[in-house]
C-alpha positions in Angstrom: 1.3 8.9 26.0 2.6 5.9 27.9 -0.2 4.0 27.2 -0.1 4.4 23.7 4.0 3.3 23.8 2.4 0.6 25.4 0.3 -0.5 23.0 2.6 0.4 19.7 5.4 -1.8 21.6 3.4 -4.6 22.8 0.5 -4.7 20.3 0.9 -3.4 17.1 5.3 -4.0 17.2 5.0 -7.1 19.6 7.8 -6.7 20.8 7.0 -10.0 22.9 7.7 -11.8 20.1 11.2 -10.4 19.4 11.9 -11.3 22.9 10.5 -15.2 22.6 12.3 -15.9 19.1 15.4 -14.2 20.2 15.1 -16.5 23.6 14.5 -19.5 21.9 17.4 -18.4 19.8 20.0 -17.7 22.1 19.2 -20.2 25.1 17.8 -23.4 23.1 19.9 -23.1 19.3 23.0 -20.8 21.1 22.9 -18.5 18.1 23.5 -15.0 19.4 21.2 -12.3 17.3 24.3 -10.4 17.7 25.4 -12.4 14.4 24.5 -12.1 10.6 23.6 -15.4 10.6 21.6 -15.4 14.0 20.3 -11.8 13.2 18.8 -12.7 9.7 16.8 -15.6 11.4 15.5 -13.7 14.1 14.9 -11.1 11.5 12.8 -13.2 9.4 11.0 -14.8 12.4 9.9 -12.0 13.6 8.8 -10.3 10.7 7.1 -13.2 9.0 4.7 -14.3 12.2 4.3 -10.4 13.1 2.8 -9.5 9.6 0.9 -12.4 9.2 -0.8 -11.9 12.3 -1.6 -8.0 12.2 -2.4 -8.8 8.0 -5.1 -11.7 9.5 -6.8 -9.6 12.4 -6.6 -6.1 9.8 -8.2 -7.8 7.1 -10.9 -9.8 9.2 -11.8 -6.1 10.5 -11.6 -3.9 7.5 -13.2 -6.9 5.8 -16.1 -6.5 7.8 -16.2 -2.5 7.3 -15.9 -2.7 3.6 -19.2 -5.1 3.6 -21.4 -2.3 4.6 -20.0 -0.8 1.2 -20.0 -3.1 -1.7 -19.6 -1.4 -5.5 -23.2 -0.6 -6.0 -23.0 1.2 -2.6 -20.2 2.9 -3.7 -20.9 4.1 -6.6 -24.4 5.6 -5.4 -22.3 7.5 -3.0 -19.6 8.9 -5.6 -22.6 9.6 -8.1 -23.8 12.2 -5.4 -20.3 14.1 -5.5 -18.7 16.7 -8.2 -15.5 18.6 -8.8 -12.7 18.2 -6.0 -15.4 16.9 -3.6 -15.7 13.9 -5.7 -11.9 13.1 -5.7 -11.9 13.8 -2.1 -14.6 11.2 -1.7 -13.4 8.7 -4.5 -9.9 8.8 -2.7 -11.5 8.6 0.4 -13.1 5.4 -0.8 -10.8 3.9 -2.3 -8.8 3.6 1.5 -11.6 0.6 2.0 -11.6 -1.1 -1.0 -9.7 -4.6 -1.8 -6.0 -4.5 -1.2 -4.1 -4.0 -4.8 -5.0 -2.0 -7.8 -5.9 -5.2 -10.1 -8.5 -6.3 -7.8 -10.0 -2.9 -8.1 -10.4 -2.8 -12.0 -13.8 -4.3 -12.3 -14.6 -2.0 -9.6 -13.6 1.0 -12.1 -15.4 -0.5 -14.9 -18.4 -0.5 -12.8 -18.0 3.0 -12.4 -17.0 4.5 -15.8 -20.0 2.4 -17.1 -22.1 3.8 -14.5 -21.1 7.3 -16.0 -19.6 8.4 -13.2 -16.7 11.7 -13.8 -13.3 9.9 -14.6 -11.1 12.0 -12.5 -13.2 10.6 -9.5 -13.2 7.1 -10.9 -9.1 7.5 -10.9 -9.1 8.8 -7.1 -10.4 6.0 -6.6 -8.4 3.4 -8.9 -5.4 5.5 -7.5 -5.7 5.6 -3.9 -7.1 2.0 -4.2 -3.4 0.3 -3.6 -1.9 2.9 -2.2 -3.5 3.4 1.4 -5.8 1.4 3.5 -6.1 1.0 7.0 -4.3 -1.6 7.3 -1.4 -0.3 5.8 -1.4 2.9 8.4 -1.0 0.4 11.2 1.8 -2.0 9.8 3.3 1.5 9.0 2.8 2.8 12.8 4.2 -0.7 14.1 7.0 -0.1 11.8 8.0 3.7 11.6 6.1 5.5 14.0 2.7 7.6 14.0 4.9 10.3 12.2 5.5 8.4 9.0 2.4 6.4 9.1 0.6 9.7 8.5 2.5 10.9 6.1 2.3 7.6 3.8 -1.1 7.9 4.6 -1.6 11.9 3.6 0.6 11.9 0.7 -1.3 8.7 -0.8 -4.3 10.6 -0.6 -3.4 13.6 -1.9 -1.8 12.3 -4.9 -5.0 10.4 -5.1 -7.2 13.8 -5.2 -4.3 15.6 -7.4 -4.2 13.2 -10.0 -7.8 12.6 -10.1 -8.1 16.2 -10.9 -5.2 16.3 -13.2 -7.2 13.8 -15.4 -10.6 15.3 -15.1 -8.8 18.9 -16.1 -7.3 17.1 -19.3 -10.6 16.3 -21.1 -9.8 12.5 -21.4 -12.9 10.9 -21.6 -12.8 9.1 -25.5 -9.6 7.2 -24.0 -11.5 4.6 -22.2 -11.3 1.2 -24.2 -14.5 1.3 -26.3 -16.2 -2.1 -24.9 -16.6 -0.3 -21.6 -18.8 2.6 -22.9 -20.4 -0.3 -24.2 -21.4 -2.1 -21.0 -25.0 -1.1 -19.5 -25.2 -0.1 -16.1 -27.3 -2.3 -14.7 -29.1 -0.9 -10.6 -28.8 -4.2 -8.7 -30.2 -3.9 -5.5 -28.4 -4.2 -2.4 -28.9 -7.4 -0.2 -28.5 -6.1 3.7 -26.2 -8.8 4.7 -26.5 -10.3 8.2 -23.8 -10.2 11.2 -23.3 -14.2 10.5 -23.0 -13.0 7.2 -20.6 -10.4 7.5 -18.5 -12.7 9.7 -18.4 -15.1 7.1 -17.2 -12.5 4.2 -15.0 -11.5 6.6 -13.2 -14.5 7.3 -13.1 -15.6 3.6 -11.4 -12.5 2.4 -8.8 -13.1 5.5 -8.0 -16.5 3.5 -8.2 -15.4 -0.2 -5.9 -12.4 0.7 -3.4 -14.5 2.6 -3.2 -17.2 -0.3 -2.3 -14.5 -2.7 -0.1 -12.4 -0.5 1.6 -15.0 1.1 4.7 -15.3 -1.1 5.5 -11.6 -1.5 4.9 -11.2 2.0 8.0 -14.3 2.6 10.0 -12.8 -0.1 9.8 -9.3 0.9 10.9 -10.4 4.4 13.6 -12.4 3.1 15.2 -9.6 0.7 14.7 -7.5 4.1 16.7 -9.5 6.2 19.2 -10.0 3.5 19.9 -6.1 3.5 19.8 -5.7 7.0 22.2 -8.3 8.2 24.5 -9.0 5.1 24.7 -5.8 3.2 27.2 -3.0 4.8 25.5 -0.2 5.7 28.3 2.2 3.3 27.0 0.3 0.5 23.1 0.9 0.9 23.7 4.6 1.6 25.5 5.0 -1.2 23.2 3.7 -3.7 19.5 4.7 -1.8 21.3 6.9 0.8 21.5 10.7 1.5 25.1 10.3 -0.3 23.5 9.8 -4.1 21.7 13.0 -5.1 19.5 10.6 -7.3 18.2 8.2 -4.5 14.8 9.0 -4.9 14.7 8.3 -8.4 16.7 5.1 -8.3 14.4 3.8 -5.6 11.2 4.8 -7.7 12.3 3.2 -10.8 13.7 0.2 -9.2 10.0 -0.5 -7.4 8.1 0.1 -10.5 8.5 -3.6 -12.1 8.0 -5.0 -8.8 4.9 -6.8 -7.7 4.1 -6.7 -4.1 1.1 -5.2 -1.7 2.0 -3.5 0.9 2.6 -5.7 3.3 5.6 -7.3 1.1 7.1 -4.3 0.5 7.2 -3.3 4.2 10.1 -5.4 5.5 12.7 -4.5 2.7 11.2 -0.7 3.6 12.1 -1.0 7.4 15.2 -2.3 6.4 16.6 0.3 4.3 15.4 2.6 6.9 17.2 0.9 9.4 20.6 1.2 7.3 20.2 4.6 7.4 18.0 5.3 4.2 16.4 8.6 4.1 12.1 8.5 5.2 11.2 10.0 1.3 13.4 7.6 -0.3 11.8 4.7 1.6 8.4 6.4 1.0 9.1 6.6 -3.0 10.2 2.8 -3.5 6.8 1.4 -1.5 4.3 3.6 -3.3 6.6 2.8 -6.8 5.5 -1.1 -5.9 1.9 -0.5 -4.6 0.6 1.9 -7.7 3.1 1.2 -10.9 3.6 -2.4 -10.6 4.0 -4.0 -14.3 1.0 -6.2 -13.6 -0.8 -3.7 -12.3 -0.3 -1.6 -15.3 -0.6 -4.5 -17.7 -4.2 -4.8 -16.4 -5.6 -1.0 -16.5 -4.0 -1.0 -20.2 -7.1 -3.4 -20.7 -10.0 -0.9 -19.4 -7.7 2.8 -21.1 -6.2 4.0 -24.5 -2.1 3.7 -24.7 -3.0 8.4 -24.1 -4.6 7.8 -20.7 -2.0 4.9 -19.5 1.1 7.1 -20.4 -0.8 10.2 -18.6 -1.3 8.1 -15.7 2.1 6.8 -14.9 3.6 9.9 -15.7 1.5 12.2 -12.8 2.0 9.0 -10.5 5.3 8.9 -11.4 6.7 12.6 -11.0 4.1 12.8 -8.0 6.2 9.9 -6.2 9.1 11.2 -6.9 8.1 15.1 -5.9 7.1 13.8 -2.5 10.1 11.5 -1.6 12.3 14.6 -1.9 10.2 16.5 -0.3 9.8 14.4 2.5 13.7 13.9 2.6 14.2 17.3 2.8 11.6 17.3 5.9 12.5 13.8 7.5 14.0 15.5 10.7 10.2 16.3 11.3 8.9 12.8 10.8 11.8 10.6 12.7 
């Protein structure tokens, strides 16, 4: 146990860090932390450098997982899969895919042109933004293994539910016409070298990065702006235990946000910080990872106005299910 404090502290919070920018702070700039203005710098510091660096060693090494399974691999292995196993596995898979549900739209053309079942295909398309590897460890660096685990368990089971929701409904004629259209076509697989994979690896890092990049500075900066110049009565009553309707508020207000994860993460530890409840912090991150307008605007391209509605709908009630939920059991996972 104290090796893994260890490790969460000195690794995967680096709390080194904190301690050099608050030391260059305090004995080179004489800006106390202790202040708004002092704390929102170190605030920003930190966060900035921290997630850059755990977002550029995660991707580099999920990067290099996910080559073993590009599309056609994937969809061989979903094609062997029916019924809840197939959500289970499309969910599953969709934990390794590319980081935000736009980039995983071809991915789900491939697949409903391959023929595979559509509530499997949206376990997938689902689960796509929502949970990764990566995410579980920014989350543990963050929150704690408690609340890492749940993001991570709720994700997928929304994942599987909805997938099954979908399949149940008989939706099948409300994929856009031009996709039933589009031939499958068997490419064969090239076995990539280790130079290879390296390479792949390295180039996602920088492709992600030069997309991510700005929400990832913005996110931080709303973050530090709640936790340094915004009083703490304020935040709890509008996302706090004291408004009955937090949850909801917080899901709504992510919805027309676009971020990835790991620019919604520092406005997350913020509220949490100020005292926001574990669900409602929960609700407004997944809100911005799986309902973003852009994200939305792009599957209405690939599905009938029917399916879209459908889709946000379970998502949405589903988000908003598990935030109270999860408020209602945060003594368990704090």
């Amino acid at each position: 146990m104290q090796i893994f404090s260890w490790v969460n502290a000195q690794i995967l919070k680096m709390q080194w860090l904190s301690d050099i920018i608050k030391f260059i702070l305090e004995k080179v700039f004489k800006l106390s932390i202790n202040t708004s203005v002092g704390g929102a710098i170190h605030f920003f510091l930190y966060d900035v450098i921290k997630i850059f660096i755990l977002l550029s060693v995660l991707i580099f090494l999920l990067s290099y997982i996910q080559s073993y399974f590009p599309p056609e691999k994937t969809k061989k292995i979903l094609g062997r899969f029916k019924g809840i196993k197939g959500n289970i596995m499309g969910a599953l898979l969709g934990t390794i895919t590319p980081f935000c549900s736009c980039s995983s739209i071809p991915i789900f053309i491939g697949f409903t042109s391959a023929g595979l079942p559509l509530g499997i295909t949206f376990s997938f398309l689902i689960s796509s933004p929502f949970v990764d590897i990566a995410s579980f460890l920014v989350l543990l660096s963050f929150f704690g293994i408690k609340a890492a685990l749940a993001y991570v368990i709720i994700g997928i089971l929304l994942s599987v539910i909805g997938g099954i929701f979908i399949d149940k409904s008989k939706l099948d004629d409300q994929i856009q016409d031009y996709i039933r259209k589009i031939k499958d076509v068997d490419i064969e697989v090239e076995e990539l070298t280790k130079k290879q994979r390296m390479e792949y690896s390295l180039d996602q890092v920088k492709s992600i990065v030069k997309k991510v990049w700005i929400y990832i500075l913005l996110g931080v900066g709303i973050g530090s702006t709640i936790h340094n110049f915004i009083p703490q009565t304020i935040i709890e009553n509008i996302v706090g235990s004291n408004n009955p309707f937090a949850v909801i508020l917080a899901t709504l207000v992510g919805i027309p946000m676009y971020a990835d994860i790991f620019g919604t993460i520092p406005i997350a530890e913020a509220l949490f910080i100020k005292g926001v409840p574990i669900g409602t912090v929960l609700s407004f991150m997944m809100a911005v990872t799986a309902l973003s307008a852009p994200s939305m605007v792009m599957i209405s391209r690939v599905v009938k106005p029917k399916l879209l509605l459908i889709f946000i709908s379970i998502i949405t009630m589903g988000i908003i299910l598990i935030g109270y939920l999860f408020n209602m059991l945060s003594y368990l996972l704090v």
